[in-house]
C-alpha positions as CSV (number, residue, x, y, z in Angstrom):
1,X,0.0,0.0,0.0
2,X,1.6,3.6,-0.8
3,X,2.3,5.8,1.6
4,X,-0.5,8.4,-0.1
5,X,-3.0,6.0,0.1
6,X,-2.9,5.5,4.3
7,X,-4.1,8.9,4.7
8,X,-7.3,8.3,2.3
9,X,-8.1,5.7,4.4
10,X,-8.2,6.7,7.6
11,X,-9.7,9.6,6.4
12,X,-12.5,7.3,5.1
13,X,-12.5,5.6,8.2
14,X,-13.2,8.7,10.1
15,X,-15.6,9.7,7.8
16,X,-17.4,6.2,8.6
17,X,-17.0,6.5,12.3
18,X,-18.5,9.3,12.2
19,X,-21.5,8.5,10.0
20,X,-21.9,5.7,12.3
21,X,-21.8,7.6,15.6
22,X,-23.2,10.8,15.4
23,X,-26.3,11.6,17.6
24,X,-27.5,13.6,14.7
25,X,-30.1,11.5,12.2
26,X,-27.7,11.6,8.9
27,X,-29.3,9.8,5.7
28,X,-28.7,10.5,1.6
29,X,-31.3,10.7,-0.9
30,X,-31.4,10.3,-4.6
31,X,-33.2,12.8,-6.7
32,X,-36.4,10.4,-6.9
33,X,-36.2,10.6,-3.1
34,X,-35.4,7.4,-2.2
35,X,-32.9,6.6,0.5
36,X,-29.7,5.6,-0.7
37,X,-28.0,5.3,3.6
38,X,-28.8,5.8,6.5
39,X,-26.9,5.5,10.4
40,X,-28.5,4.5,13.2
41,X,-29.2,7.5,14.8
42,X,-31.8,8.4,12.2
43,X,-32.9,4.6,12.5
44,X,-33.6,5.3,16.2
45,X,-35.0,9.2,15.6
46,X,-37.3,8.2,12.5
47,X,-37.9,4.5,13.8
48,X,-37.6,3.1,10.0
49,X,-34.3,0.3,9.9
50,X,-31.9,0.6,6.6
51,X,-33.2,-2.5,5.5
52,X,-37.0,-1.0,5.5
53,X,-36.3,1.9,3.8
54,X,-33.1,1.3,1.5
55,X,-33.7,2.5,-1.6
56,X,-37.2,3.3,-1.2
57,X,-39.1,6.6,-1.4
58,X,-40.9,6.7,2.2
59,X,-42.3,10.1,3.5
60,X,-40.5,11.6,6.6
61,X,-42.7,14.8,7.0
62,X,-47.3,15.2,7.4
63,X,-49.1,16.4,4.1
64,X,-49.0,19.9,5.7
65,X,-45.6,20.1,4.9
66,X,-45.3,19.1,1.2
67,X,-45.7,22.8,-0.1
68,X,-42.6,23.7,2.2
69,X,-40.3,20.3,1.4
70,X,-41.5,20.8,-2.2
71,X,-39.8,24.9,-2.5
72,X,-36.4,23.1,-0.2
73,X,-36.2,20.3,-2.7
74,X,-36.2,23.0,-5.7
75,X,-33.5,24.8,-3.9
76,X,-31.3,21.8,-3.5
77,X,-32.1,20.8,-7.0
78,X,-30.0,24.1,-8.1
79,X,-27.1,23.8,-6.1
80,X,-28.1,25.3,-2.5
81,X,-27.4,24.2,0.6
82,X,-29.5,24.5,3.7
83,X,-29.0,25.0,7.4
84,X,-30.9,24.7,10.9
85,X,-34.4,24.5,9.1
86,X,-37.0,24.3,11.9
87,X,-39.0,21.8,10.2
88,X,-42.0,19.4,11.7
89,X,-41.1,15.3,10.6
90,X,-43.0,12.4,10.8
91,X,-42.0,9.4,12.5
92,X,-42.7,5.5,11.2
93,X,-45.7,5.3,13.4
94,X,-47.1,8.5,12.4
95,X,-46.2,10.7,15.2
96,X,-44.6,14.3,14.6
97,X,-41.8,15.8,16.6
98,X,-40.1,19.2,15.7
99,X,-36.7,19.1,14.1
100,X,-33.8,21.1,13.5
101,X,-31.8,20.1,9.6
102,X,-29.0,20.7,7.6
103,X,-29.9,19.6,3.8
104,X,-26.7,19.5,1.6
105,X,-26.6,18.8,-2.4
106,X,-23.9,16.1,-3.4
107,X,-22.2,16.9,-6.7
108,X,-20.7,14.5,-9.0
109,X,-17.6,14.9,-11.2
110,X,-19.6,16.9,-13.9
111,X,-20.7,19.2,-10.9
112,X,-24.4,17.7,-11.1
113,X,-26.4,17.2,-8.5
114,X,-27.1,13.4,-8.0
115,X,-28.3,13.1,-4.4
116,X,-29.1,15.3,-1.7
117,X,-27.6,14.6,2.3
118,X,-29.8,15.1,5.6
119,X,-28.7,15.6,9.1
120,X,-31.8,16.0,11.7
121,X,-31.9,16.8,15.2
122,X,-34.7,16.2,17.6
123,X,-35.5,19.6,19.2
124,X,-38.4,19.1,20.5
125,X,-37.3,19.3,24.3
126,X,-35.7,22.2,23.8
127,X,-38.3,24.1,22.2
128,X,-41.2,22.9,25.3
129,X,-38.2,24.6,27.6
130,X,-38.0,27.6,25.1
131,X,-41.7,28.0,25.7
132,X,-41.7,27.4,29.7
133,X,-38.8,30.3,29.7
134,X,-41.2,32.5,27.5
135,X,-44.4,31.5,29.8
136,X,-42.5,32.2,33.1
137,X,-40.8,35.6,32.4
138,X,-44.6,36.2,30.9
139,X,-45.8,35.5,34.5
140,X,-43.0,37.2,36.5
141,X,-44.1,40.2,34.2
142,X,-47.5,39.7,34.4
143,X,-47.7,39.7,38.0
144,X,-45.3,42.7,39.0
145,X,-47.9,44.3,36.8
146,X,-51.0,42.7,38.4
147,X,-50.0,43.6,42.2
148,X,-49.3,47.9,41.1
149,X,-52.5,47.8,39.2
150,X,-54.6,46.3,42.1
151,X,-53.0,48.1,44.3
152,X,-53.7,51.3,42.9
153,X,-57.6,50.1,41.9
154,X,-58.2,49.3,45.6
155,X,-57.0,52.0,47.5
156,X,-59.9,54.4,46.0
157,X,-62.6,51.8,45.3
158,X,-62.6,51.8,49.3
159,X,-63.3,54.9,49.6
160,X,-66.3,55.1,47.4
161,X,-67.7,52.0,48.6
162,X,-67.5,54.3,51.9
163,X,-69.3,56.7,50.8
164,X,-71.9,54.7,48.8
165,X,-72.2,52.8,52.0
166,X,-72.8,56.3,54.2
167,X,-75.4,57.8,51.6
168,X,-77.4,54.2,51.9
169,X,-77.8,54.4,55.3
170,X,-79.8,58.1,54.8
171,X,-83.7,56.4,54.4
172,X,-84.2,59.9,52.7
173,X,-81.5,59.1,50.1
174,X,-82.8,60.6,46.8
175,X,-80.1,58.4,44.8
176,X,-80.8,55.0,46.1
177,X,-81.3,53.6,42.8
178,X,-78.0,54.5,41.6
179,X,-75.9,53.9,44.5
180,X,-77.1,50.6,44.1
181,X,-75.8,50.2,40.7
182,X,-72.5,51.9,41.6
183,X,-72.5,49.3,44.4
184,X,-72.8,46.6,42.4
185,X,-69.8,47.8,39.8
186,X,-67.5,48.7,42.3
187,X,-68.5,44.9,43.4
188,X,-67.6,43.6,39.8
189,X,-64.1,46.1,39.7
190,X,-63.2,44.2,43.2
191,X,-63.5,41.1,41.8
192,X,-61.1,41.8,38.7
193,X,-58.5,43.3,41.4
194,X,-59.3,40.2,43.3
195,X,-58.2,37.9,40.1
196,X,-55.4,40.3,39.7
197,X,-54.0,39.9,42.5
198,X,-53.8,35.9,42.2
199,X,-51.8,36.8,39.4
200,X,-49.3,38.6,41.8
201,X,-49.1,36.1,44.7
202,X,-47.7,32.7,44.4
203,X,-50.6,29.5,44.2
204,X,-49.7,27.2,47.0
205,X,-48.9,28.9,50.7
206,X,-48.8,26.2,53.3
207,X,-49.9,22.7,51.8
208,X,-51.5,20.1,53.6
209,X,-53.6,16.9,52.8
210,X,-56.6,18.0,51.0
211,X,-59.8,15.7,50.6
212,X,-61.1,16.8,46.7
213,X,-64.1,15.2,47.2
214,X,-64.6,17.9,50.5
215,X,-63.8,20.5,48.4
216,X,-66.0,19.6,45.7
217,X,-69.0,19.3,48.4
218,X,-68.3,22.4,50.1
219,X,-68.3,24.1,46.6
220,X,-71.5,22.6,45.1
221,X,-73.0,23.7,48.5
222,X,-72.1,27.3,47.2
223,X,-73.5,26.5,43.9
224,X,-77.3,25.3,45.0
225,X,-78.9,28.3,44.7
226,X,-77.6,29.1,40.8
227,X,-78.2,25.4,40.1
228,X,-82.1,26.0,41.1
229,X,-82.2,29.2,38.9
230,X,-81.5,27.7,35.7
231,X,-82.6,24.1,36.3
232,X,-79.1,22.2,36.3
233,X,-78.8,18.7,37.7
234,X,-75.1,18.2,39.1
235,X,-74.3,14.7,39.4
236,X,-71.0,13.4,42.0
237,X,-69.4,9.9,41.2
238,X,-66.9,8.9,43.4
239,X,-65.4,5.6,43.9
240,X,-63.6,6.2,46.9
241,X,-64.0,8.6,50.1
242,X,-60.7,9.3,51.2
243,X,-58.8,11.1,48.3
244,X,-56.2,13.3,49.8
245,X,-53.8,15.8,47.5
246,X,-51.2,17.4,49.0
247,X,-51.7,21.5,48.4
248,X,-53.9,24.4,49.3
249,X,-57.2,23.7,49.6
250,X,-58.3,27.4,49.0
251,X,-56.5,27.6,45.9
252,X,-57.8,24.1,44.9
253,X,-61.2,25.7,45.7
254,X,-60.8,28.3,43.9
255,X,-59.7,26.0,40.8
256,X,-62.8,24.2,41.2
257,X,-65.1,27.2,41.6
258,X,-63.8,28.6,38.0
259,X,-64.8,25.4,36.3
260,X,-68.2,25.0,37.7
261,X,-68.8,28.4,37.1
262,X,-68.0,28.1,33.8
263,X,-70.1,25.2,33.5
264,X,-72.8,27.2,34.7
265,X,-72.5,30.0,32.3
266,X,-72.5,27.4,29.4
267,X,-75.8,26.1,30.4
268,X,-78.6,28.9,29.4
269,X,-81.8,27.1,30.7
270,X,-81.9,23.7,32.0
271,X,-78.8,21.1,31.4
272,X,-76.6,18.5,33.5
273,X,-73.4,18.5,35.3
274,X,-71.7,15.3,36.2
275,X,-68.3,15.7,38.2
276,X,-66.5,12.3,38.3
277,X,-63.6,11.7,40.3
278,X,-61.4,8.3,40.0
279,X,-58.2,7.0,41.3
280,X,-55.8,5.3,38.7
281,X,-52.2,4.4,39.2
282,X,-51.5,7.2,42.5
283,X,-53.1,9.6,40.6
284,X,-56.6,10.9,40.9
285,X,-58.5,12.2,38.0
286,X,-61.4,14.3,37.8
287,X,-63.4,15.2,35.3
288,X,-65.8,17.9,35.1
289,X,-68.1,17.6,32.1
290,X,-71.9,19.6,30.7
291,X,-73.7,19.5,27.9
292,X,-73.8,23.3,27.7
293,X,-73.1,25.3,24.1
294,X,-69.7,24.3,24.0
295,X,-67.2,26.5,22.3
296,X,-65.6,26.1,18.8
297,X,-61.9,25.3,18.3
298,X,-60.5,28.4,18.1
299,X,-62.0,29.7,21.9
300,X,-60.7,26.2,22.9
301,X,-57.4,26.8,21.6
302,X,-57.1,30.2,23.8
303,X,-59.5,29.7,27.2
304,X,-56.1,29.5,29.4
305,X,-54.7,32.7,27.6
306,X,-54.5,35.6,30.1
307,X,-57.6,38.6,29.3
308,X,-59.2,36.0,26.9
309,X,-62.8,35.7,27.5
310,X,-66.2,35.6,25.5
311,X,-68.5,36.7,28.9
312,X,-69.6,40.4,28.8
313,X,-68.3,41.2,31.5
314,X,-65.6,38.2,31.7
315,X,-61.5,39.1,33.0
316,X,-60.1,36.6,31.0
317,X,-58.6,35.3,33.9
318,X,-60.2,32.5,35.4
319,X,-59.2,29.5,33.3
320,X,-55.5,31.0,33.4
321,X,-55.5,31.0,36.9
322,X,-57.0,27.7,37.5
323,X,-53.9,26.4,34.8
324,X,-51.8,27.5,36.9
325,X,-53.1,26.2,40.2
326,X,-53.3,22.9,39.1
327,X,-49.8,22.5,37.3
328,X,-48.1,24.1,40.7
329,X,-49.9,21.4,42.4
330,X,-48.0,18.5,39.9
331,X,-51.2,18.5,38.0
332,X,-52.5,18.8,34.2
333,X,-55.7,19.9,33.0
334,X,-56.8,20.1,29.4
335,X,-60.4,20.6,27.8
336,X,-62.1,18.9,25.1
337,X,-65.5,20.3,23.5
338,X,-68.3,20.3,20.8
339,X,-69.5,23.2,20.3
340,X,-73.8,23.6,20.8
341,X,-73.2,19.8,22.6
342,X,-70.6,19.6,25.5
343,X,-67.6,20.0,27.3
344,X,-65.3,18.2,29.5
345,X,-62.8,19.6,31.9
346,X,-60.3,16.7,32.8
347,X,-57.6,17.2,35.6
348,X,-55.2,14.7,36.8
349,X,-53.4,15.1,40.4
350,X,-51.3,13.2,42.2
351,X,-52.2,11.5,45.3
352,X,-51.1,12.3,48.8
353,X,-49.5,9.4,51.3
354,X,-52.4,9.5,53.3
355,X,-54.4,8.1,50.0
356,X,-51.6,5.5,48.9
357,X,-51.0,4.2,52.7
């Protein structure tokens, strides 16, 4: 072997190494798109073997994408090169996941292109702690704002309600009728300030075993009256007694409260509530479901966005809070609905030691 022909190959043995190693998915396609290699890292990313998918066309992204691969391809076609494309691929199994590639056109000795290379990374993780950074310095924001705001609201709201107070006590009062109406405003402004200042203060003070099933009494208790008014039959189903979370059980109440209430506002005359509560692998779920009007995709797509509301005289603030509650309590909560049929509110927690022992 000559002495110029040792340091090709080892340079084609690193090259191999690290085709073989890399953490990044690395794979080469012809120009009918079929896959030509492929190392195992895109074998383990994409979940397709060499064997499978060796020169075969087999489609790596959701139709949503063609438009988009379609105007990459045409680039590569003439030459280009891409890098750190935030693109969304498609798994063997059909699942997506958000990736980061490099796309490279390889040339042959004419300077044509005859097959294109492809080096993914998974970034999904990192985006989900992109978008927790973003959500956090939202809330950090939000609240610094919330607390001077209320702050400023409340100081002079008391002393009207004062004064309101003083001219109702005067049986002579010639205003009665409108310091009733101011009373009841400056009622509704107190309320915004209070959800306000939830933003401003942190969920969960000092926790302690929490019986849901209490809460959820003590709160439909609250609720009998409006229930009467507009004809609703609430329904409880529980399969156990005792099922204790560790948190606050005034912000878990206050959680609770905003769903039923919503519920409520959902059902116009005469409708059912059924609030089921279950315990499943040390975790108790709850769901919270009426066959109200319902809301279309897009509300349901923003009800836990701060100031979002369709009430008249909704904050926009009392699904974001009750989001919030329940993730600082190691909880999830999402929302399916149809809208002009139902709704279900669904909330997993996780169980106390005085539930497991």
């Amino acid at each position: 072997m000559s002495k110029e022909f040792i340091p090709t190959v080892r340079y084609l043995n690193y090259l191999d190494l690290f085709f073989e190693q890399s953490q990044d998915a690395i794979s080469v396609f012809d120009l009918d798109d079929n896959i030509i290699t492929c190392n195992p890292a895109f074998e383990q990313l994409y979940g397709w073997t060499l064997e499978e998918c060796s020169e075969k066309s087999i489609s790596f992204y959701p139709e949503t994408e063609y438009e988009k691969v379609h105007a990459r391809c045409e680039l590569l076609y003439k030459g280009q090169s891409l890098a750190n494309e935030r693109v969304t691929e498609m798994r063997k199994d059909g699942t997506l996941f958000q990736a980061e590639i490099s796309m490279t056109p390889i040339f042959n000795e004419l300077n044509e292109v005859v097959a294109i290379s492809h080096i993914a990374r998974d970034i999904t993780s990192r985006l989900q702690m992109e978008q927790k950074t973003l959500e956090f310095e939202r809330l950090q924001t939000m609240s610094m704002i919330a607390a001077k705001v209320a702050h400023e609201v409340r100081n002079p709201m008391t002393a009207i309600t004062g004064f309101i107070q003083l001219m109702n006590q005067d049986s002579a009062n010639p205003y009665s009728y409108f310091t009733e109406i101011m009373g009841n405003e400056i009622s509704r402004v107190n309320q915004i300030v209070t959800d306000f200042l939830a933003l401003a203060k942190p969920t969960l003070h000092d926790t302690a075993p929490v019986s849901i099933l209490e809460v959820i009494e003590e709160m439909l208790i609250e609720f009998e009256e409006q229930f009467d008014e507009r004809a609703i039959s609430c329904q409880l189903n529980a399969e156990e007694l005792e099922l204790f979370i560790q948190g606050d059980k005034s912000s878990l109440h206050q959680a609770f409260y905003n769903i039923l209430s919503n519920c409520c506002d959902a059902i116009e005359h005469t409708g059912n509530i059924i609030i089921s509560l279950t315990n499943q692998e040390e975790t108790l779920h709850i769901c919270i479901e009426d066959d109200g009007c319902g809301m279309d995709q897009l509300t349901l797509a923003s009800i836990d966005q701060p100031f979002f509301s369709t009430k008249e005289n909704g904050t926009g603030l009392g699904m974001f809070i009750t989001k919030n509650i329940i993730v600082d309590h190691k909880g999830t909560l999402l929302v399916e609905s149809q809208q002009s049929a139902w709704t279900k509110v669904w909330i997993s927690l996780p169980l106390a030691n005085e539930t497991l022992h």
